[in-house]
NUVO-67114 format. One record per residue (C-alpha): residue in one letter; x, y negated, z negated. Coordinates in steps of 0.02 Angstrom, whole numbers, padded with zeros to 5 digits, always signed. Layout:
aXYZ/...
***
This chain:
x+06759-06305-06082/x+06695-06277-06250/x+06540-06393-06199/x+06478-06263-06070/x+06385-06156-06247/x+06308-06340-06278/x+06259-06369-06106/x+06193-06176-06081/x+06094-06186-06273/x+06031-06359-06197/x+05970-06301-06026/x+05891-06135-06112/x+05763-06253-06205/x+05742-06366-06031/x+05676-06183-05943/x+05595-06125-06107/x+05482-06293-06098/x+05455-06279-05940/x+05354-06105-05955/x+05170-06161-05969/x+05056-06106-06112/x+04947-05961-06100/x+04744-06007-06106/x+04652-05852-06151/x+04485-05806-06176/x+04367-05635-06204/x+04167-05627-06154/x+04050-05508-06135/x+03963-05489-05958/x+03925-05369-05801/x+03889-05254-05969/x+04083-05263-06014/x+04215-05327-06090/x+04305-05452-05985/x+04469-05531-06022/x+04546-05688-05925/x+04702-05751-05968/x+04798-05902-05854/x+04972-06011-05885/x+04882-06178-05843/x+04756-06309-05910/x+04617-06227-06033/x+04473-06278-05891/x+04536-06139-05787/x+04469-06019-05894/x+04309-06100-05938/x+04258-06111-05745/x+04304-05920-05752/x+04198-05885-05868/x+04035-05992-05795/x+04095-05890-05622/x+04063-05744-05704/x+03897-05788-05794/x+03825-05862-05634/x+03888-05686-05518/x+03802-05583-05651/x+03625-05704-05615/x+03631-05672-05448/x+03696-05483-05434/x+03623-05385-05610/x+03510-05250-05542/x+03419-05270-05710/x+03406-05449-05733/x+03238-05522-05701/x+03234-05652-05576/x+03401-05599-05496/x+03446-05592-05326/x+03464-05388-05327/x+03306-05380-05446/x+03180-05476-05341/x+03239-05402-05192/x+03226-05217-05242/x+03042-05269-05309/x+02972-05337-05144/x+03085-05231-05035/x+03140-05390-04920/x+03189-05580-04949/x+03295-05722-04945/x+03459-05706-05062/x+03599-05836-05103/x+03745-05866-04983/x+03851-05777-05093/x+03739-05633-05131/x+03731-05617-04944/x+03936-05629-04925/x+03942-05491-05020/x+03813-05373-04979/x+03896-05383-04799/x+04047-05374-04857/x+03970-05218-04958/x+03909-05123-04790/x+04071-05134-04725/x+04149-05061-04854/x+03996-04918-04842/x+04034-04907-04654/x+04212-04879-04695/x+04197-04744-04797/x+04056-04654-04693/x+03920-04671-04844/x+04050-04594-04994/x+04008-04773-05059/x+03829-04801-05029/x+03747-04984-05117/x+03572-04896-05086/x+03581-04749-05205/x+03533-04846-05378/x+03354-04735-05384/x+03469-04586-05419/x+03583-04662-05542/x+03409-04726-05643/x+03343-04556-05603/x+03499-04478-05718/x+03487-04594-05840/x+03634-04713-05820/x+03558-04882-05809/x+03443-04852-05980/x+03540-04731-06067/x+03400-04595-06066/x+03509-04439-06000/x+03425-04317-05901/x+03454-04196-05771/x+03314-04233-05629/x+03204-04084-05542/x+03286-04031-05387/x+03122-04093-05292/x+03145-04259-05374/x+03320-04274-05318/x+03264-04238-05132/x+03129-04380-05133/x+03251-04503-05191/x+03370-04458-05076/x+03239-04488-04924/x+03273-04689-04987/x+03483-04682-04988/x+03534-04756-04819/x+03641-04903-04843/x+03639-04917-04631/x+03475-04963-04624/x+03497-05105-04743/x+03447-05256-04634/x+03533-05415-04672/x+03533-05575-04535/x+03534-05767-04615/x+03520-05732-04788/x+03363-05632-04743/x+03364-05457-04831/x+03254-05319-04766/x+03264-05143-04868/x+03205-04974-04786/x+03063-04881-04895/x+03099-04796-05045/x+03277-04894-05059/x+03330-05007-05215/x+03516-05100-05203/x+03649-05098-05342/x+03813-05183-05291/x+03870-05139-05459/x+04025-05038-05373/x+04102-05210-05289/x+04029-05344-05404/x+04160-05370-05523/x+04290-05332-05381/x+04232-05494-05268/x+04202-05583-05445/x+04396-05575-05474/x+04444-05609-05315/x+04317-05785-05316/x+04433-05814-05475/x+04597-05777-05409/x+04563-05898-05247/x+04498-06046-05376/x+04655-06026-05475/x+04758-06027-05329/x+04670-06179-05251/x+04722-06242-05415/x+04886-06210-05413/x+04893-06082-05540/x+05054-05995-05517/x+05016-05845-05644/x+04875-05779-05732/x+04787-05609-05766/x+04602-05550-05736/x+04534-05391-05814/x+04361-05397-05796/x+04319-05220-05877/x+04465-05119-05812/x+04433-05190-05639/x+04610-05292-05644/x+04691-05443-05538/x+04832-05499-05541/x+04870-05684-05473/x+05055-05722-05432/x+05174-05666-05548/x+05202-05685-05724/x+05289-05835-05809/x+05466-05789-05794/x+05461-05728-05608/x+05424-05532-05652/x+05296-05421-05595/x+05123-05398-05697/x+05132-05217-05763/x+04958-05148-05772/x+04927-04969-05856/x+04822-04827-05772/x+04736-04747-05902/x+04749-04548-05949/x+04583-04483-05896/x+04605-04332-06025/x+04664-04426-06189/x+04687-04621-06243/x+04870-04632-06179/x+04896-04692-06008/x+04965-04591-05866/x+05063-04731-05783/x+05070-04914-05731/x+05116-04996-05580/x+05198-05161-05549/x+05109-05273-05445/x+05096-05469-05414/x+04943-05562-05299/x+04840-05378-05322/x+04705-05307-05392/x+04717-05127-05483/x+04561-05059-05498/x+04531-04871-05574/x+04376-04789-05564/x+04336-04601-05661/x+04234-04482-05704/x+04290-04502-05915/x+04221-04673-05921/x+04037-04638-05940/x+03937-04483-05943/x+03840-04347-06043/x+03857-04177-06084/x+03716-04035-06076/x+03737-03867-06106/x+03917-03884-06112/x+03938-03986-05945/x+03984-04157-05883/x+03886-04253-05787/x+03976-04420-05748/x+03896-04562-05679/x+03974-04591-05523/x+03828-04521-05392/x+03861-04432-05230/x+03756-04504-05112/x+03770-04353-05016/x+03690-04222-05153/x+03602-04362-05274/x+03705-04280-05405/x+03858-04344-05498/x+04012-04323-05409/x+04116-04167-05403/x+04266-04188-05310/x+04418-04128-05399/x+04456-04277-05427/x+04456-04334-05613/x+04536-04547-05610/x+04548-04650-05441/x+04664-04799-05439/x+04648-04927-05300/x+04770-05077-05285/x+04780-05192-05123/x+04766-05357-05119/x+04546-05375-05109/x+04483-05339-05269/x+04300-05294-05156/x+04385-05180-05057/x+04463-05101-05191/x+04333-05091-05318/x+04220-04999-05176/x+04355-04877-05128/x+04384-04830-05313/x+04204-04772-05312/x+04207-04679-05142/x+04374-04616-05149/x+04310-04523-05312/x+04156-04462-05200/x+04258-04404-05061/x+04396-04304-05167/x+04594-04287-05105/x+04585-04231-04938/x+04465-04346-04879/x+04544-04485-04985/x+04729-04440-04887/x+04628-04459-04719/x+04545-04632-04748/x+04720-04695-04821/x+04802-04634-04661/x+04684-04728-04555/x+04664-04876-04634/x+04814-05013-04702/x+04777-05152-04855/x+04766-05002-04994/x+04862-04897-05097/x+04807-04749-05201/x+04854-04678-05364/x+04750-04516-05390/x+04754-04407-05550/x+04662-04211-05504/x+04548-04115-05618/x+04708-04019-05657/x+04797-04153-05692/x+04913-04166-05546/x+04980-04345-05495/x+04990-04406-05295/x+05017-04604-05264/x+05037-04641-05078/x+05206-04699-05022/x+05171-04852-05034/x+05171-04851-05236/x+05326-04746-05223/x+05455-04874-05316/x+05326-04972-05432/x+05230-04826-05497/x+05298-04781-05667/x+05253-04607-05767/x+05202-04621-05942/x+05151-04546-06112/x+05198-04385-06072/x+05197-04404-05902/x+05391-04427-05891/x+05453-04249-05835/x+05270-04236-05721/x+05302-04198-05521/x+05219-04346-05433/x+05181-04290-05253/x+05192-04431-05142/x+05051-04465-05009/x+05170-04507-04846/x+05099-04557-04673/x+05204-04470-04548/
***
């Protein structure tokens, strides 16, 4: 009997070796800062990291020679099989949300300044003539062949890094890579659990200060957040974020201030995060009801907390959050 503390202190370092080491590494790309960290050999991350490179050569709406770039400059051509993957995968997305995510409404967020950092607020006639080009249905796209109607320039900027992690995630699970974390930007995936068997726990960030206003526990997902508080400009005392409504051609006024998507397709949730902000709460309820593979976390311009039922018992309060009512999304 009093070799069982031996035997226990023995088997203790057995499980402790077993735990593989942690490979981390922080770049710069898709015009943020992108972390990737995976328990497994060090070449995980490095083909990562080239993944990400080559995804921002074929999809940067700025980069010459591009696939996006040479296409919005002579309106139609051929693109990359993965350029194409994803722009369909893209107008799905746009279907699904009846144009509150719209990959054709780039002139407008160039028009406002967002892409070059030269804030304006356009001429109401200006807005109307770019919004003649924003029609994401009569994108044309059969073999790799990419026809664009008049007027229209794409910007799969809203699902890039979202299909980026989830190219990742299936490479390290091909792998065999058991547990690792991708945060490419705040656009987060999660693959497996972590070492010791637990859940990742990834934090929602406070849209009104630099706390956080929960986290939820997740494993094989992606947790994606998208806001108004993460890039805008001020005039005359007003916001204007960059999140465009391709409805008006004006940033997005919903009521809704943070949007948190987690399912298990970073795409599908990195698109949503962008139209669910468009479409505000009731609208947001509605598409949840109809549609399964997504949860929501949604923070109001008031401050007021719903997560849909499905985030009920992994959705944790925080930073003052603790005592807040969080009103629960239910189907029935």
């Amino acid at each position: 009997m009093r070799r069982l503390p031996l035997l226990a202190a023995a088997l203790a370092l057995l499980l402790a070796g077993c735990v593989p080491t942690a490979r981390s590494s922080t770049l710069f790309a898709m015009d943020t800062v992108m972390e990737l960290t995976v328990y497994g050999p060090r070449e995980r991350v490095d083909e990562a990291a080239e993944l990400i490179h080559d995804a921002e050569g074929l999809l940067s709406v700025t980069a010459e020679g591009s696939d996006i770039a040479l296409l919005n400059s002579a309106g139609e051509g051929e693109v990359h099989g993965e350029t194409a993957a994803l722009l369909a995968r893209a107008l799905e997305i746009c279907a699904l949300t009846d144009g509150a995510l719209d990959i054709t409404v780039y002139p407008l967020v160039r028009a406002w300044g967002f892409t070059t950092g030269e804030y304006r607020i356009p001429e109401d006639g200006e807005i109307e003539k770019l919004l003649e080009g924003v029609d994401y249905a009569s994108v044309r796209l059969e073999d790799g062949a990419v026809t664009l109607p008049r007027g229209a320039l794409l910007d799969l900027g809203a699902v890039a890094k979202g299909w980026t992690a989830d190219l990742i995630a299936e490479g390290w699970r091909e792998a065999g890579v058991k547990s690792g974390l991708i945060n490419l930007g705040g656009n987060v995936m999660a693959v497996g659990s972590k070492p010791n068997g637990g859940d990742w726990v990834v934090g929602i960030r406070d849209p009104f200060s630099d706390g956080l206003v929960g986290a939820v526990s997740v494993r094989d997902a992606a947790v994606v957040t998208s806001g108004g508080y993460q890039r805008y400009f001020e005039e005359d005392g007003v916001r204007y974020c960059h999140i465009i409504d391709p409805q008006t051609g004006r940033p997005a006024d919903s009521g809704l201030t943070s949007v948190t998507v987690i399912g298990a397709e970073g795409v599908l949730c990195d698109g949503l995060s962008t139209a669910v902000y468009v479409m505000g709460l009731d609208a947001a309820e509605e598409l949840w009801r109809e549609n399964a593979g997504f949860e929501l976390a949604l923070v109001t311009d008031e401050g007021e907390i719903y997560i849909t039922e499905g985030l009920e018992d992994v959705f944790t309060p925080m930073d003052g959050y603790e005592n807040t009512e969080i009103q629960v999304i239910r189907r029935g």
